[in-house]
MARMARRO-703248 format. One line per 3 residues: number of its first residue (from 1); their letters; for each residue x, z, y of N, C-alpha, C. Coordinates in Angstrom, 3 decimals, decimal comma, padded with zeros to 6 digits. Layout:
<recs>
NUM) a) X Z Y X Z Y X Z Y | ...
</recs>
This chain:
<recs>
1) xxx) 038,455 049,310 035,466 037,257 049,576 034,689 037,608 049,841 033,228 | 036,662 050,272 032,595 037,085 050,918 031,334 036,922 049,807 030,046 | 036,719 049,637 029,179 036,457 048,725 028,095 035,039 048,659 027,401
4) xxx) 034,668 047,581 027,560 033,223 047,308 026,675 033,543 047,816 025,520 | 031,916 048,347 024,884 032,852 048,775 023,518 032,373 047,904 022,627 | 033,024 047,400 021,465 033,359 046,223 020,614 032,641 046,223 019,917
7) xxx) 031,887 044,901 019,615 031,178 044,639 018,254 029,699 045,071 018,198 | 028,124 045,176 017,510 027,354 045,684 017,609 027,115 046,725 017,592 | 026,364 047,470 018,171 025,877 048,574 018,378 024,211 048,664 018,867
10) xxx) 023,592 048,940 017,602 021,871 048,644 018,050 021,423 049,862 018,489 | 021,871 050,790 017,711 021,314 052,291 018,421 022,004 053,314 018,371 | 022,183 054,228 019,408 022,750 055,541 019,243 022,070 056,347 020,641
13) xxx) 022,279 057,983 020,617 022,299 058,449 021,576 023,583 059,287 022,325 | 024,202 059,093 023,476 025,151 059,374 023,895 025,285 060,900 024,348 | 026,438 061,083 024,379 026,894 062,778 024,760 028,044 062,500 025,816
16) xxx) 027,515 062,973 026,752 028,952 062,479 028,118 029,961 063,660 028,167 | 030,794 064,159 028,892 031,943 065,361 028,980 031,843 065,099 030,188 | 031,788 066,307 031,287 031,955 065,666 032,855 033,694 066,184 032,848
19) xxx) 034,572 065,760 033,425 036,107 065,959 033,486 035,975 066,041 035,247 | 036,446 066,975 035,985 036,686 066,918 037,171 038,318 066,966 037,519 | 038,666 066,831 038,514 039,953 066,464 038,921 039,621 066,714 040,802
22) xxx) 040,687 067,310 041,063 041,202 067,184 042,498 042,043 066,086 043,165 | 041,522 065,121 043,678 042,687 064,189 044,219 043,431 064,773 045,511 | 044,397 063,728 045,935 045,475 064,620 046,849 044,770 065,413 047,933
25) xxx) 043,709 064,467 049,014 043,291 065,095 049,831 042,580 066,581 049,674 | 042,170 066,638 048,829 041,575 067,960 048,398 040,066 067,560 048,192 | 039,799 066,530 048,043 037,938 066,232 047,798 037,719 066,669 046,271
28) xxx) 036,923 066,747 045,647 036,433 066,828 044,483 036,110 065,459 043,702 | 036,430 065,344 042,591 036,604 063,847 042,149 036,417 063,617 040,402 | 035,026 063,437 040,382 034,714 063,973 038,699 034,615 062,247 038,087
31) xxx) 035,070 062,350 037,203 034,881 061,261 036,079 034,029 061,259 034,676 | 032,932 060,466 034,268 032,209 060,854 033,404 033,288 059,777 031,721 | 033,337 060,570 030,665 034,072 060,112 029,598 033,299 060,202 028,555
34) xxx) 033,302 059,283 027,564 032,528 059,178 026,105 032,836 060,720 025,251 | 031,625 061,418 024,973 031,835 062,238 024,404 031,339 061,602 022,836 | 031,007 062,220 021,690 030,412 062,620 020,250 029,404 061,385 020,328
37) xxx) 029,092 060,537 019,687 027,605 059,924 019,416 027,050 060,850 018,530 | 025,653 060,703 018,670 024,727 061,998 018,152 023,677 061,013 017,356 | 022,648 061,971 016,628 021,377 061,341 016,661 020,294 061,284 017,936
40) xxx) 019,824 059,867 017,718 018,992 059,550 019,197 018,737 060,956 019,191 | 017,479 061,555 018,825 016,303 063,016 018,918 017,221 064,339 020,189 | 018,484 064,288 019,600 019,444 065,131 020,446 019,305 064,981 021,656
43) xxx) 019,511 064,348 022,361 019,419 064,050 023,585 018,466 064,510 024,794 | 017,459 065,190 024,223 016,464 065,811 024,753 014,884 065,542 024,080 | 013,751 066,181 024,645 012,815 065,563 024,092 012,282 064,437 025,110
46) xxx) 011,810 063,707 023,983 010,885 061,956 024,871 012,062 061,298 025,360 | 013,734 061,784 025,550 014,453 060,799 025,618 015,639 060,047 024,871 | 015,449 058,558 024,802 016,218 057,836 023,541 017,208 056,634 024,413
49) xxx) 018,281 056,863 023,738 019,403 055,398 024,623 019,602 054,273 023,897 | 018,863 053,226 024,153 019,476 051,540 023,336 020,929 051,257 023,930 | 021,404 051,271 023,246 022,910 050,644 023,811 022,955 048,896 022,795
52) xxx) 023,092 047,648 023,629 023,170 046,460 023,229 024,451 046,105 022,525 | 024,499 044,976 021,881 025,844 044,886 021,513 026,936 044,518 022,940 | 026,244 044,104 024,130 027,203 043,965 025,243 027,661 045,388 026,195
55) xxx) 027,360 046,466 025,323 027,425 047,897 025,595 025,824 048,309 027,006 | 024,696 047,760 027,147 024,299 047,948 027,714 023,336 048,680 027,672 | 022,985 049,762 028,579 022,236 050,838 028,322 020,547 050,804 028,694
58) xxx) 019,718 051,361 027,657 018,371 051,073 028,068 017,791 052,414 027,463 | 017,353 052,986 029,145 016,999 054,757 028,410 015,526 054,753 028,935 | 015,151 055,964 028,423 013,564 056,382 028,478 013,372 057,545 029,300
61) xxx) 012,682 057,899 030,389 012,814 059,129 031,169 012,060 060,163 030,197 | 012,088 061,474 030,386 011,740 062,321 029,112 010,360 062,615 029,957 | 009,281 062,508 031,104 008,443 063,261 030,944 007,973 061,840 032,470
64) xxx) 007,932 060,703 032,404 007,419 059,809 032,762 007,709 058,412 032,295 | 006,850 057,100 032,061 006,708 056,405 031,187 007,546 055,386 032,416 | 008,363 054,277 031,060 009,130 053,188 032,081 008,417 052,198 032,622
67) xxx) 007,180 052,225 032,451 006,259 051,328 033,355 006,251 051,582 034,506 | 006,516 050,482 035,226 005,426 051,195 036,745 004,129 051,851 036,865 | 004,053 052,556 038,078 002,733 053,160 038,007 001,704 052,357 039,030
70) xxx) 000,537 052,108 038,638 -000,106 051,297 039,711 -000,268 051,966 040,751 | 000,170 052,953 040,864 -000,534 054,042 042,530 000,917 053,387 042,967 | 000,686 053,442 044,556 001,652 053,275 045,347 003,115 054,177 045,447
73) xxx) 003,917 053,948 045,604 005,305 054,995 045,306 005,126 055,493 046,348 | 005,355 056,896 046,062 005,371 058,224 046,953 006,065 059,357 046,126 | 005,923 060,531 047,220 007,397 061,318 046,450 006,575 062,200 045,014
76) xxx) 005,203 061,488 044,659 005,053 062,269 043,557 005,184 061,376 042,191 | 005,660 059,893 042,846 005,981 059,216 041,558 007,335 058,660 041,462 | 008,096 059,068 042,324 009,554 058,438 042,512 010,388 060,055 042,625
79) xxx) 011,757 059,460 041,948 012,718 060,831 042,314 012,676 061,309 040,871 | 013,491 062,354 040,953 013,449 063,344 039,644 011,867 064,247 039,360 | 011,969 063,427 037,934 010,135 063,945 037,484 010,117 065,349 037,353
82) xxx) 009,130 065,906 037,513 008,668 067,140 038,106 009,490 068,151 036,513 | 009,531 069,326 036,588 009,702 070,160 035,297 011,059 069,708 034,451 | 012,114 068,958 035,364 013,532 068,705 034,845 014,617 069,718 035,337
85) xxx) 014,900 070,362 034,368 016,202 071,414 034,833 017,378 070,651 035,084 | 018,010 070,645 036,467 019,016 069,991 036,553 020,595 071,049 036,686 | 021,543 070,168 036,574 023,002 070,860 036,036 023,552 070,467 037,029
88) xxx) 024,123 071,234 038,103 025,000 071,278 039,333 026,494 070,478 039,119 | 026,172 070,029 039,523 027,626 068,849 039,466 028,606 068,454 041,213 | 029,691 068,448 041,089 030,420 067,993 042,215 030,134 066,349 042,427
91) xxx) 030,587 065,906 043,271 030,825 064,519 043,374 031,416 063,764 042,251 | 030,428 062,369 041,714 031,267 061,748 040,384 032,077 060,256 041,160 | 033,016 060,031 040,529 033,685 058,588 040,184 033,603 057,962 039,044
94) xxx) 032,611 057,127 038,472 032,363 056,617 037,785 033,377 055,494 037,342 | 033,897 055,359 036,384 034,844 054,252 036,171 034,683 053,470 034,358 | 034,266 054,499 033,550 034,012 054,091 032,475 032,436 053,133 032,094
97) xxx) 032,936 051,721 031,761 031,575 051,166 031,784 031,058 051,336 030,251 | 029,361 051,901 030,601 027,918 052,139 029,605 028,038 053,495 029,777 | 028,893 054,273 031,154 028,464 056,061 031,334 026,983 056,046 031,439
100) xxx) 026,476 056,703 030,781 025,227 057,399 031,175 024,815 058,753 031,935 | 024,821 058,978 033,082 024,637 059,980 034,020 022,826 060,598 033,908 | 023,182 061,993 033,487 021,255 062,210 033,620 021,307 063,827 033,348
103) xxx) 020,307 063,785 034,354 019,769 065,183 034,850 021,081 066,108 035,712 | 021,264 065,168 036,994 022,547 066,874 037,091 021,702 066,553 038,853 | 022,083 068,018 039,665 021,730 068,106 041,053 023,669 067,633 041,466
106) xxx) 023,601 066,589 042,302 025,061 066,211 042,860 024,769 066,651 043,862 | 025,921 067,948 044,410 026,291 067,631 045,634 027,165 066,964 045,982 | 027,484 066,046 046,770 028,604 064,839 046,824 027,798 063,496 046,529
109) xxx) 028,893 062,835 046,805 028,873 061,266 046,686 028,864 060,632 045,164 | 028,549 059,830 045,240 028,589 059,160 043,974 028,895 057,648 043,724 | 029,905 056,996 042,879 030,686 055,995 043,005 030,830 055,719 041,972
112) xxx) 030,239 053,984 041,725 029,869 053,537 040,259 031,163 052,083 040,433 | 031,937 051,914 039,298 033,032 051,088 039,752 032,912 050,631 037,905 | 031,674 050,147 037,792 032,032 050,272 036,282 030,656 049,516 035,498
115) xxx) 030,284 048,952 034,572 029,451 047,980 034,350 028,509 048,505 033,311 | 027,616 048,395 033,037 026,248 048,821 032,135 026,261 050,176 032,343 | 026,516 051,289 033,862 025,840 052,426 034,345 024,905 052,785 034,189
118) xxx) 024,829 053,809 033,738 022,907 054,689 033,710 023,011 055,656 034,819 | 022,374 055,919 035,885 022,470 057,125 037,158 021,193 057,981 036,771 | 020,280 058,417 036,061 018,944 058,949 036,207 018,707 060,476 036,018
121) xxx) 017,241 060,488 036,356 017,008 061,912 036,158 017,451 062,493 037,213 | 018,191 062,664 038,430 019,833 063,197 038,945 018,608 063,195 040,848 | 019,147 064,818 041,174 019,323 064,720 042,407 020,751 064,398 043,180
124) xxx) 020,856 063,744 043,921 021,986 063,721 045,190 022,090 064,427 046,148 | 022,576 065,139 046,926 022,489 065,966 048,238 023,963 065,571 048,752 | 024,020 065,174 049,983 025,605 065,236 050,742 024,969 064,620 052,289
127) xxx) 025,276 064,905 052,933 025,665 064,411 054,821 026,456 063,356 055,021 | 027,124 063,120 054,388 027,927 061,771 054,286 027,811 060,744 055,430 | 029,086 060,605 055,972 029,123 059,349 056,808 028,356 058,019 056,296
130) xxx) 029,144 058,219 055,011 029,226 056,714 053,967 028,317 056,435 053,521 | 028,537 056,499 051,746 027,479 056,475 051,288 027,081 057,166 050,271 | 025,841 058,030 050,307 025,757 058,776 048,911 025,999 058,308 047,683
133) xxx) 025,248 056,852 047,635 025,703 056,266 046,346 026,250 054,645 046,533 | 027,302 054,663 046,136 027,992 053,031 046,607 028,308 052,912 044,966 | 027,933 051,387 044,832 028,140 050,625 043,562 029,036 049,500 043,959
136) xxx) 029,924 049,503 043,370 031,311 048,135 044,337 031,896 047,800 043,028 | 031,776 046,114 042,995 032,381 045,524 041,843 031,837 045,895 040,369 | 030,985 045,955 040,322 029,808 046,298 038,988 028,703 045,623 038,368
139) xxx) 028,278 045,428 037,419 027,860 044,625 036,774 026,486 045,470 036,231 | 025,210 045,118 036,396 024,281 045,683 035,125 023,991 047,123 035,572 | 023,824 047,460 036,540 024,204 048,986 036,656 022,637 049,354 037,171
142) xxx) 022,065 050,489 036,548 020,526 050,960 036,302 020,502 052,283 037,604 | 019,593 052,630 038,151 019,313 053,821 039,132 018,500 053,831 038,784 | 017,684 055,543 038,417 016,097 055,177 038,194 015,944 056,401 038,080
145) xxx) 014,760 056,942 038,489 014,564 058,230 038,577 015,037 059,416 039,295 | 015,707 058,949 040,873 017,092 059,645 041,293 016,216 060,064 042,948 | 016,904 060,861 042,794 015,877 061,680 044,325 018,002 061,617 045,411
148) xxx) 017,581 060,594 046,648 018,401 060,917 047,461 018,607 061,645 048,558 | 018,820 062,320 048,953 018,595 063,533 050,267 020,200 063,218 050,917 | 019,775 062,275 051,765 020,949 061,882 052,824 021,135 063,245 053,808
151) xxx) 020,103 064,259 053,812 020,550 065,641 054,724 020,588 065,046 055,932 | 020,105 064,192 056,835 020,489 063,811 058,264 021,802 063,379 058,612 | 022,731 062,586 057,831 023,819 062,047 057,924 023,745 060,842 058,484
154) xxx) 025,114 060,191 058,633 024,938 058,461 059,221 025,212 058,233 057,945 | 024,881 058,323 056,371 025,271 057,324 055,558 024,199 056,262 055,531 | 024,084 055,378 054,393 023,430 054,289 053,584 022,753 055,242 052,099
157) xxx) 021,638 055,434 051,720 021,892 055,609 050,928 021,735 055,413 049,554 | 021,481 053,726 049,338 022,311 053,154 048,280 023,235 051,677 048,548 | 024,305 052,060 048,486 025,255 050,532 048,413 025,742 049,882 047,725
160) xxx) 025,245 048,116 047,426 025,729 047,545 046,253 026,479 046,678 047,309 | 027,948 046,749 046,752 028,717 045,834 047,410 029,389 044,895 045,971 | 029,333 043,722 046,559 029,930 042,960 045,047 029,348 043,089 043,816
163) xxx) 028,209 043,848 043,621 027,365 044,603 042,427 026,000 044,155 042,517 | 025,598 044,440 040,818 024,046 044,120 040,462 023,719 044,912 039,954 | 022,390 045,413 039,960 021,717 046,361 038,870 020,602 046,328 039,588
166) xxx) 019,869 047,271 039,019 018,571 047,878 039,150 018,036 049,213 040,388 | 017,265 049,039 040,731 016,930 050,600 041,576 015,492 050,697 041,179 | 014,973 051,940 040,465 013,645 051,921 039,875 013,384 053,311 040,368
169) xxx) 011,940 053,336 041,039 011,482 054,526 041,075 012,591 055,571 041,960 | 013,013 055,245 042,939 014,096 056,261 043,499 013,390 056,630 045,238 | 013,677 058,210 045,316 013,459 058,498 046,709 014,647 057,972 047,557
172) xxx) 014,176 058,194 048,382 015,443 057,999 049,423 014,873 058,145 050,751 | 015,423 059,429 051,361 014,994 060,011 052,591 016,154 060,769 053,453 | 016,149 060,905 054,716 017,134 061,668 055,476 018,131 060,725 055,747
175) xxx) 018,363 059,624 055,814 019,720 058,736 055,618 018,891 057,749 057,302 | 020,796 057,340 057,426 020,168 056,524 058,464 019,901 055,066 058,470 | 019,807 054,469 057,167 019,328 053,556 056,218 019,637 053,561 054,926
178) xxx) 018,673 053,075 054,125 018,244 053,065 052,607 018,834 052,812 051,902 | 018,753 051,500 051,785 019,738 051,012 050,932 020,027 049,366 051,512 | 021,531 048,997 051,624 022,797 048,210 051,773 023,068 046,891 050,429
181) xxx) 022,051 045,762 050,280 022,769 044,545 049,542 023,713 044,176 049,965 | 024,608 043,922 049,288 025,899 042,765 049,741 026,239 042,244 048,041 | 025,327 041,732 047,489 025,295 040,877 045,669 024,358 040,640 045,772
184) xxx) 024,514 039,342 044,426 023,669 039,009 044,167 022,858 039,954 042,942 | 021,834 039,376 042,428 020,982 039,867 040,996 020,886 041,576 041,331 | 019,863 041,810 042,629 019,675 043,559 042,680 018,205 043,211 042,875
187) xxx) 017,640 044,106 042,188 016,241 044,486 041,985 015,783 046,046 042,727 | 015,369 046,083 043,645 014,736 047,184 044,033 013,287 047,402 043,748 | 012,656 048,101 042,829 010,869 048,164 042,512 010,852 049,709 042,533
190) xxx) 009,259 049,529 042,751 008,751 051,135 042,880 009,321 052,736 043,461 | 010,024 052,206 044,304 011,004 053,237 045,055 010,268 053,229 046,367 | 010,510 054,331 047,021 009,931 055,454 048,307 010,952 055,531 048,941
193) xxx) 011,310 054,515 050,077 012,193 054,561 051,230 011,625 055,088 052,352 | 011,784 056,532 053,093 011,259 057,254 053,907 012,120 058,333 054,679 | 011,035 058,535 055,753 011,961 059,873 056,926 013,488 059,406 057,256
196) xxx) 013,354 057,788 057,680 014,984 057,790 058,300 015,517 058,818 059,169 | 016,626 058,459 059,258 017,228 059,384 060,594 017,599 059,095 061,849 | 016,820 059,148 062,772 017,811 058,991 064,165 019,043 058,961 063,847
199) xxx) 020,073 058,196 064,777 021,098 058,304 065,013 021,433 057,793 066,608 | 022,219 058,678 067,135 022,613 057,033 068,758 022,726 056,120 068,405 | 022,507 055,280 068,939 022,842 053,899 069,052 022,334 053,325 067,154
202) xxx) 021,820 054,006 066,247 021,726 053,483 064,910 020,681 052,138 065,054 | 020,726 051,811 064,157 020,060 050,131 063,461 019,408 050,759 062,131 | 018,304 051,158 061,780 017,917 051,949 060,601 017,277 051,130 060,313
205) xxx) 017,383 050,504 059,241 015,986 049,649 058,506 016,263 050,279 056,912 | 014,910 050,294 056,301 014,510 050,513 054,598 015,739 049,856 053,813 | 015,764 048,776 053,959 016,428 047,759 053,144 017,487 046,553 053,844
208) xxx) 018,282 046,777 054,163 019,343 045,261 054,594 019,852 044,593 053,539 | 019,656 043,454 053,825 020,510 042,230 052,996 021,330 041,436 054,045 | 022,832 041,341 053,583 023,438 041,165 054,336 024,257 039,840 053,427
211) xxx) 024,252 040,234 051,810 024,804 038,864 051,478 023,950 038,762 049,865 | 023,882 038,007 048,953 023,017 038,062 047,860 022,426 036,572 047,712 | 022,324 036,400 046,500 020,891 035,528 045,882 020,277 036,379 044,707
214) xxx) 019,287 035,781 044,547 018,651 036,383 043,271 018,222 038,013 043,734 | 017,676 038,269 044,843 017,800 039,362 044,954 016,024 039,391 044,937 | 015,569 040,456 044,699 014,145 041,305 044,109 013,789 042,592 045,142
217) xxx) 012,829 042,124 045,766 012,187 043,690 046,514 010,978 043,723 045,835 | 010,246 044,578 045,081 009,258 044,218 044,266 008,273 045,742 044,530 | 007,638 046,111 044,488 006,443 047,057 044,299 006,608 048,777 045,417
220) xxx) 007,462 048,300 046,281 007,941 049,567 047,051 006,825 050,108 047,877 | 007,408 051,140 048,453 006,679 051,858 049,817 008,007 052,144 050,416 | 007,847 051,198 051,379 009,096 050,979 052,518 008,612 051,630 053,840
223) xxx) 008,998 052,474 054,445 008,599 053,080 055,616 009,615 053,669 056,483 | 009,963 052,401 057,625 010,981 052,752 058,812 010,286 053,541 059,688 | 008,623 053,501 059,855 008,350 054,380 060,912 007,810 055,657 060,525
226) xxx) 008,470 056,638 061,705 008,410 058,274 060,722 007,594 058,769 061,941 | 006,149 058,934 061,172 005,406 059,820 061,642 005,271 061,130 062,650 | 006,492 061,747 062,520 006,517 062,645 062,941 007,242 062,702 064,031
229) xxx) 008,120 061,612 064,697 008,782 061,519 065,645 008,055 060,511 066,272 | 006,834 059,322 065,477 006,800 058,224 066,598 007,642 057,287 066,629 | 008,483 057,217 065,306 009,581 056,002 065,317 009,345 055,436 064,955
232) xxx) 009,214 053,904 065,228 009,326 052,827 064,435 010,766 052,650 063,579 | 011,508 052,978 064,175 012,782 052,851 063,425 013,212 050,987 063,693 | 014,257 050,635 062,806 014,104 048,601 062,973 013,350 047,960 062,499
235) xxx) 013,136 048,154 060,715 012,964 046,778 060,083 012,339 048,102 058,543 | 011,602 047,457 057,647 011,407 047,684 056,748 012,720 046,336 055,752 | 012,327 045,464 055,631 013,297 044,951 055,240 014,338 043,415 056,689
238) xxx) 015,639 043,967 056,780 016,189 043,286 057,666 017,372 042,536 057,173 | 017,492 041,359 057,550 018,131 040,158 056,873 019,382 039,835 058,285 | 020,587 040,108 058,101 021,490 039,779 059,167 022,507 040,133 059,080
241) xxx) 023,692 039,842 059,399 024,952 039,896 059,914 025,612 039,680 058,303 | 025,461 038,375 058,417 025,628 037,623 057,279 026,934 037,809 056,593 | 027,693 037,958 055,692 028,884 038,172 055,275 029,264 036,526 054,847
244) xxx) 030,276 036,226 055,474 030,811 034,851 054,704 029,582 033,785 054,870 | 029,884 032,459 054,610 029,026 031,418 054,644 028,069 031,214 053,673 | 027,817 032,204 052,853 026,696 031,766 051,453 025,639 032,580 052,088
247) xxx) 024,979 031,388 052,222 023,510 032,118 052,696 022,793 032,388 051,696 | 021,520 033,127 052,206 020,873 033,909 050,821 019,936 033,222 050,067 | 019,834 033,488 048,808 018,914 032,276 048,371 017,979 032,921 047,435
250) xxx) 017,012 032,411 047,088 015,796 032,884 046,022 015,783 034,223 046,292 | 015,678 034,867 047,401 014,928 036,333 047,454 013,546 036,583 047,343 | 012,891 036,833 046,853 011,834 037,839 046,590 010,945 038,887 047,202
253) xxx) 010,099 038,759 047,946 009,554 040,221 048,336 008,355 040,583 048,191 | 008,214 041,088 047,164 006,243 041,025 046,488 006,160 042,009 046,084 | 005,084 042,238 046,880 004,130 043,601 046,289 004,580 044,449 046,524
256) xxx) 004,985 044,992 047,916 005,110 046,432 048,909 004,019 046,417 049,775 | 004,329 047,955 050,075 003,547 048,375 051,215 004,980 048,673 052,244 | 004,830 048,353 053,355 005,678 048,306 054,452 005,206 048,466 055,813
259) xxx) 005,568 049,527 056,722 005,301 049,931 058,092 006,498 050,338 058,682 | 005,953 049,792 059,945 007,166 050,276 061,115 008,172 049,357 061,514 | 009,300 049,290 061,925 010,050 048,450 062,722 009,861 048,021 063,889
262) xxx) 010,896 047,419 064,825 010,867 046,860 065,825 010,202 045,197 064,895 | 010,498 044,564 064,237 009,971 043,369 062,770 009,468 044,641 061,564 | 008,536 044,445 061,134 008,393 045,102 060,086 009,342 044,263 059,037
265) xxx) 009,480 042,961 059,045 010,372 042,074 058,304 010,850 041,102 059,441 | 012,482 041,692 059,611 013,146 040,878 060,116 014,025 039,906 059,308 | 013,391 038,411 059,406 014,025 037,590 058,007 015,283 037,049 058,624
268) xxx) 015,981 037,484 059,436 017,169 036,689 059,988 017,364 035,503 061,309 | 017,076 034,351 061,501 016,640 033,544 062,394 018,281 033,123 062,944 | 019,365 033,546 062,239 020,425 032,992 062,519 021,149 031,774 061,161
271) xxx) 020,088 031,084 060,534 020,812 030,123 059,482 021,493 031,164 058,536 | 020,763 032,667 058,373 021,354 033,655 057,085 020,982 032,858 055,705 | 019,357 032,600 055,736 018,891 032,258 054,766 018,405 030,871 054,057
274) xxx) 019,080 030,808 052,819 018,420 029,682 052,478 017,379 029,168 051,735 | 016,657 030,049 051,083 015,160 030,210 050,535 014,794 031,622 050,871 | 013,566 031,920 050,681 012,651 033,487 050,542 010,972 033,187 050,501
277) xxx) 010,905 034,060 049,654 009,559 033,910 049,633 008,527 035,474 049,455 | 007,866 035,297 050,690 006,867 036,661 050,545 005,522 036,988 050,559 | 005,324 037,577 049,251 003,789 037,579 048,845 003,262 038,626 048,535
280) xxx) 001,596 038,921 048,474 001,596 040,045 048,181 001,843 041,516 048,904 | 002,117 041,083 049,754 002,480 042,576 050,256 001,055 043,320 051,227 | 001,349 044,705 051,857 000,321 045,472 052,745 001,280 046,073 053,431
283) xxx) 001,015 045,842 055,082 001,433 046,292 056,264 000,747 047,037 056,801 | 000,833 048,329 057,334 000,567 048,978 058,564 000,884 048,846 059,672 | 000,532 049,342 060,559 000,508 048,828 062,628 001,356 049,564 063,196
286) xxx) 002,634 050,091 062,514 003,210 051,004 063,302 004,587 050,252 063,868 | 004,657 048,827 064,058 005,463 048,366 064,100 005,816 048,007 065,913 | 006,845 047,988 066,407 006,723 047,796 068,126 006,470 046,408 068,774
289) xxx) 006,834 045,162 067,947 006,672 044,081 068,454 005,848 043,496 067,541 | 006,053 042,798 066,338 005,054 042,241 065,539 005,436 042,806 063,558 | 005,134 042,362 063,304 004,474 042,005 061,551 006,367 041,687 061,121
292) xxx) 006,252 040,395 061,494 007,403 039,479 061,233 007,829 038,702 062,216 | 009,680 038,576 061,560 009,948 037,573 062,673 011,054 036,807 062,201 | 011,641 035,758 062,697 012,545 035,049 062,581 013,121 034,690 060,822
295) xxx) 011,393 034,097 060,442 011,675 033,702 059,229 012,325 032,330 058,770 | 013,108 032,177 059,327 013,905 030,820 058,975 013,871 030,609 057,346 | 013,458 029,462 056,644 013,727 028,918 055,415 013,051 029,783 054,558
298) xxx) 011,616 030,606 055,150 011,204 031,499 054,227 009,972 031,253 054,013 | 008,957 031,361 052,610 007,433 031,005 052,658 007,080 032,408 053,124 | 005,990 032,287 054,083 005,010 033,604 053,743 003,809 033,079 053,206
301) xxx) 003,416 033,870 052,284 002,511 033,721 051,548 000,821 034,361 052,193 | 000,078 033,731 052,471 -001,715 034,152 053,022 -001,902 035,447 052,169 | -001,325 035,836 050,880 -001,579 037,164 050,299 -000,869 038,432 050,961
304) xxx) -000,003 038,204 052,363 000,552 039,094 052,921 -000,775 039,746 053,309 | -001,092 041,035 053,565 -002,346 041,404 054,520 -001,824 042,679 054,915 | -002,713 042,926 056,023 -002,851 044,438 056,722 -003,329 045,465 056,005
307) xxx) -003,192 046,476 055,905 -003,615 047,532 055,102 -004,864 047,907 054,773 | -005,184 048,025 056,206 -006,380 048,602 056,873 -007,960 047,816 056,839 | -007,374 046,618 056,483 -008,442 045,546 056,558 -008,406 044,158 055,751
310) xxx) -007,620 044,274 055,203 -007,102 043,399 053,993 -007,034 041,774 054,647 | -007,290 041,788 055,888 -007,062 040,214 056,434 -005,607 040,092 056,455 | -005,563 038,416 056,557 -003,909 038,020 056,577 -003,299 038,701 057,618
313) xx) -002,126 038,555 057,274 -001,138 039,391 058,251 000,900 038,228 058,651 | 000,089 038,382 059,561 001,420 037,693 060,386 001,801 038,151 061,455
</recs>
């Protein structure tokens, strides 16, 4: 990883250099590097970068506000905001920590190995086995504003392995699941998990947690079942195949809308978890067996309800 940079720093706006490189196999393999500090205004209009004295980045999207929006996330409030010209980019390797990544169309993968990350503005496109976007060994790292187009691949497509950050406002469609916890301190809000993908034999759920505390599902529209095929798909959010003996603790799941699954919330039922608590939320009926299941060590909260009719939902 690259070096925090030293000492205070209350404001500036950043200028990146994209550097590409060929590694041996012949893949494409871009690295983002500190270009010029500028005046904030440069940077575009309506957008400004706080950088902390712990080098950490806090940006403004140029033509939607960092609040949430009270309407439900759908693809007209999540993803890259409407009227953004984006800059064609290969696949990045992120390694320098406080890169700020914004506005490019990726084709390729994308790989954050590096601490106070900015990803926004930014389409993704790739087929990928893997994962479009894997975050491994990272600290602080922001997604927000990012439209994913898994193209009908078997990837994931977002993975925090060993990593924390943020996921705000992001599509994510075509993949044969969403997005992959394995850390603690990840926040997923106001993001549009939709149109999984068949696969043989696949396990597709919105959201898996597989290892974590402190983890946040907060204001989504989670949707394993796809309309158009009749799938339930697994799980909107699915809790299992536990990594190592630390079970999960203080998770979070408030204030989604969630349909579909074989569990619309499968909470585990194998001693995964060791607190959870879920409130707040709205379910639809598209699910094959029930609501929920195998909530071991978890509250549900009477504010869970059905969509359709606002009664409790279990």
């Amino acid at each position: 990883m690259g070096t925090r940079p030293a000492g205070p720093v209350t404001r500036r706006a950043i200028r990146w250099a994209l550097i590409c490189a060929t590694t041996a196999v012949g893949a494409a393999a871009c690295s983002l590097t500190a270009g010029t500090d500028r005046s904030p205004d440069v940077d575009g209009p309506g957008v400004t970068t706080e950088v902390d004295s712990r080098g950490s980045a806090t940006t403004t999207p140029r033509s939607r506000t960092d609040t949430a929006s009270p309407a439900r996330p759908d693809s007209s409030n999540t993803g890259v905001p409407e009227g953004l010209e984006l800059t064609a980019s290969e696949g990045l390797d992120i390694t320098e920590d406080g890169t700020v990544v914004d506005g490019l169309h990726v084709r390729g993968t994308v790989t954050i190995s590096a601490d106070y990350v900015v990803l926004r503005n930014t389409l993704i496109q790739t087929d990928t086995s893997l994962y479009p976007v894997k975050v491994e060994d990272a600290s602080n790292v922001v997604i927000e504003d990012v439209e994913i187009d898994a193209m009908g691949g078997t990837g994931i497509g977002i993975f925090f392995s060993r990593a924390s950050g943020t996921v705000r406002r992001v599509n994510i469609h075509s993949a044969e699941d969403g997005i992959r916890i394995e850390g603690d301190d990840v926040v997923v809000e106001s993001s549009y998990i939709h149109d999984l993908h068949r696969q043989p034999g696949g396990h597709h759920d919105a959201i898996q947690i597989r290892r974590g505390d402190d983890v946040v599902i907060r204001g989504n529209t989670l949707l394993p079942f796809v309309e158009a095929t009749n799938d339930p798909m697994n799980a909107a959010i699915q809790i299992g195949s536990l990594l190592g003996d630390d079970r999960i603790s203080d998770l979070e799941v408030v204030d989604n809308y969630m349909d579909g699954g074989n569990y619309t919330v499968n909470g585990g039922g194998r001693d995964e978890v060791e607190s959870a608590v879920y409130r707040g939320n709205r379910f639809g009926r598209n699910y094959r067996y029930a609501v929920s299941g195998n909530l071991d060590n978890s509250a549900w909260d009477s504010t869970n309800v059905w969509d359709d009719t606002g009664a409790p939902a279990r």
